[in-house]
C-alpha positions as CSV (number, residue, x, y, z in Angstrom):
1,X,15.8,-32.6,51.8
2,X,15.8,-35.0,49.4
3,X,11.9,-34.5,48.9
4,X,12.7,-31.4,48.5
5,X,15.0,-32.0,45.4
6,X,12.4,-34.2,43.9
7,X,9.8,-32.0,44.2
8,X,11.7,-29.0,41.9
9,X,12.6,-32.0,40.1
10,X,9.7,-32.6,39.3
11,X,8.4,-28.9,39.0
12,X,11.0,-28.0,36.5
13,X,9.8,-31.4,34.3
14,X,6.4,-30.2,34.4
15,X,7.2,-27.0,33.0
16,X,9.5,-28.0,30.4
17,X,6.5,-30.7,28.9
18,X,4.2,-27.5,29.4
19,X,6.1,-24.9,27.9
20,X,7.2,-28.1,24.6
21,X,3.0,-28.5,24.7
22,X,2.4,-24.8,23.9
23,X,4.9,-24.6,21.4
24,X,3.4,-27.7,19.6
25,X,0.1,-26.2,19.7
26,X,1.3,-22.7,18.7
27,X,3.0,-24.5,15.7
28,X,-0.1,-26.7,14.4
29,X,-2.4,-23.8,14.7
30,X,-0.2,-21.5,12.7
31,X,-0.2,-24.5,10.3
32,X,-3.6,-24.6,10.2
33,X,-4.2,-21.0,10.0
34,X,-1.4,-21.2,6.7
35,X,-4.0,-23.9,5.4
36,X,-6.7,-21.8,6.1
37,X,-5.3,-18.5,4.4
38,X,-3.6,-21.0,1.3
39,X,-7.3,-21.9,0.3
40,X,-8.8,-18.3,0.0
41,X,-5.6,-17.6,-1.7
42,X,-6.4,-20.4,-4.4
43,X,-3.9,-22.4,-3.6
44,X,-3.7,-26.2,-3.4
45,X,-2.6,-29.5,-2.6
46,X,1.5,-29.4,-2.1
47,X,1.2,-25.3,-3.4
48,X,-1.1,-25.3,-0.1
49,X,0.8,-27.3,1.9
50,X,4.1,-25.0,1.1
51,X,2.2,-22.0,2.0
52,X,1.2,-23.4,5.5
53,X,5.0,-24.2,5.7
54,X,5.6,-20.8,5.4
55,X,3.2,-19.3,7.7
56,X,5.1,-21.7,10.9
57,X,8.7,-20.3,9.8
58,X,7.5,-16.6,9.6
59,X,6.8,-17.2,13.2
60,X,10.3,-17.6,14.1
61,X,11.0,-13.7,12.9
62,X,10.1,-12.4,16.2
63,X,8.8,-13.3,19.4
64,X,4.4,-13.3,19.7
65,X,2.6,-14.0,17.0
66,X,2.8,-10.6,15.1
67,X,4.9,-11.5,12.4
68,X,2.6,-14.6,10.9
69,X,0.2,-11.5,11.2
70,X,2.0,-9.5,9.1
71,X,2.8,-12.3,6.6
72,X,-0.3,-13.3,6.1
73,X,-2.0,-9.9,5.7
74,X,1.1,-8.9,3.5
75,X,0.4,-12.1,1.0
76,X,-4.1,-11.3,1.1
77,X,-2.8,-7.7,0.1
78,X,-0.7,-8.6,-2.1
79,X,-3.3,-10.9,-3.8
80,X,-5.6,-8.2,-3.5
81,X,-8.0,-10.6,-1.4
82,X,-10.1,-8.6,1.3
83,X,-9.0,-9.1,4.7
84,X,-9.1,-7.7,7.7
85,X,-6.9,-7.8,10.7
86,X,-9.5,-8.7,13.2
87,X,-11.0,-11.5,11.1
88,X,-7.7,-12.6,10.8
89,X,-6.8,-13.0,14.5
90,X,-10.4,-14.2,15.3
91,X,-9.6,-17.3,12.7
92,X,-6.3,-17.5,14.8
93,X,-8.2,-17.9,18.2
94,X,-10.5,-20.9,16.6
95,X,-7.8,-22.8,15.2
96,X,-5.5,-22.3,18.5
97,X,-8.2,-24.0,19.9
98,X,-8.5,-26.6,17.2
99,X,-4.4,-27.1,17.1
100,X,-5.4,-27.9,21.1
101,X,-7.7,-30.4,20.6
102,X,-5.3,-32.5,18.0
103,X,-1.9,-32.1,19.8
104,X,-4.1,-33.0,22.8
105,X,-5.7,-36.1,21.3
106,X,-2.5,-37.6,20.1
């Protein structure tokens, strides 16, 4: 039994460093996708770094990544900078994969 016990130990440790691993990467790529969206938005340096801020806390709205969607569309709109929702979530795919590679390499 006590293999047993070690094993679902062992299982549920696995999991939890899996499921903290996603949320790191979910986190730096929404970073980088604020980055990302701060520079066609003309914004720089700390004013750039804020706005990336603010692209990881909009992601604690709801659950999935529709609401740093919404933000970020909401802000290009309201900038009146062209945008569309595909190019958006096709940015959001390259830097997930990016955020991988960093948290990853660390």
């Amino acid at each position: 039994m006590a293999s047993f016990s070690e094993r679902e130990q062992a299982f549920e440790n696995k999991f939890k460093h899996d499921a903290e691993l996603r949320f790191k990467i979910i986190m730096r790529r929404n970073k980088l996708v604020g980055l990302w969206a701060a520079g066609l938005l003309g914004h720089t340096g700390d004013k750039a770094e804020e706005y990336a801020k603010s692209a990881v806390e909009s992601d604690f709205e709801k659950p999935g990544h529709d609401d740093v969607i919404a933000k970020l569309m909401a802000d290009f709109q309201a900038a009146k900078q062209e945008m569309s929702e595909h190019r958006l979530l096709k940015q959001m795919e390259e830097m997930l994969d990016e955020a991988q590679r960093q948290i990853t390499a660390e």
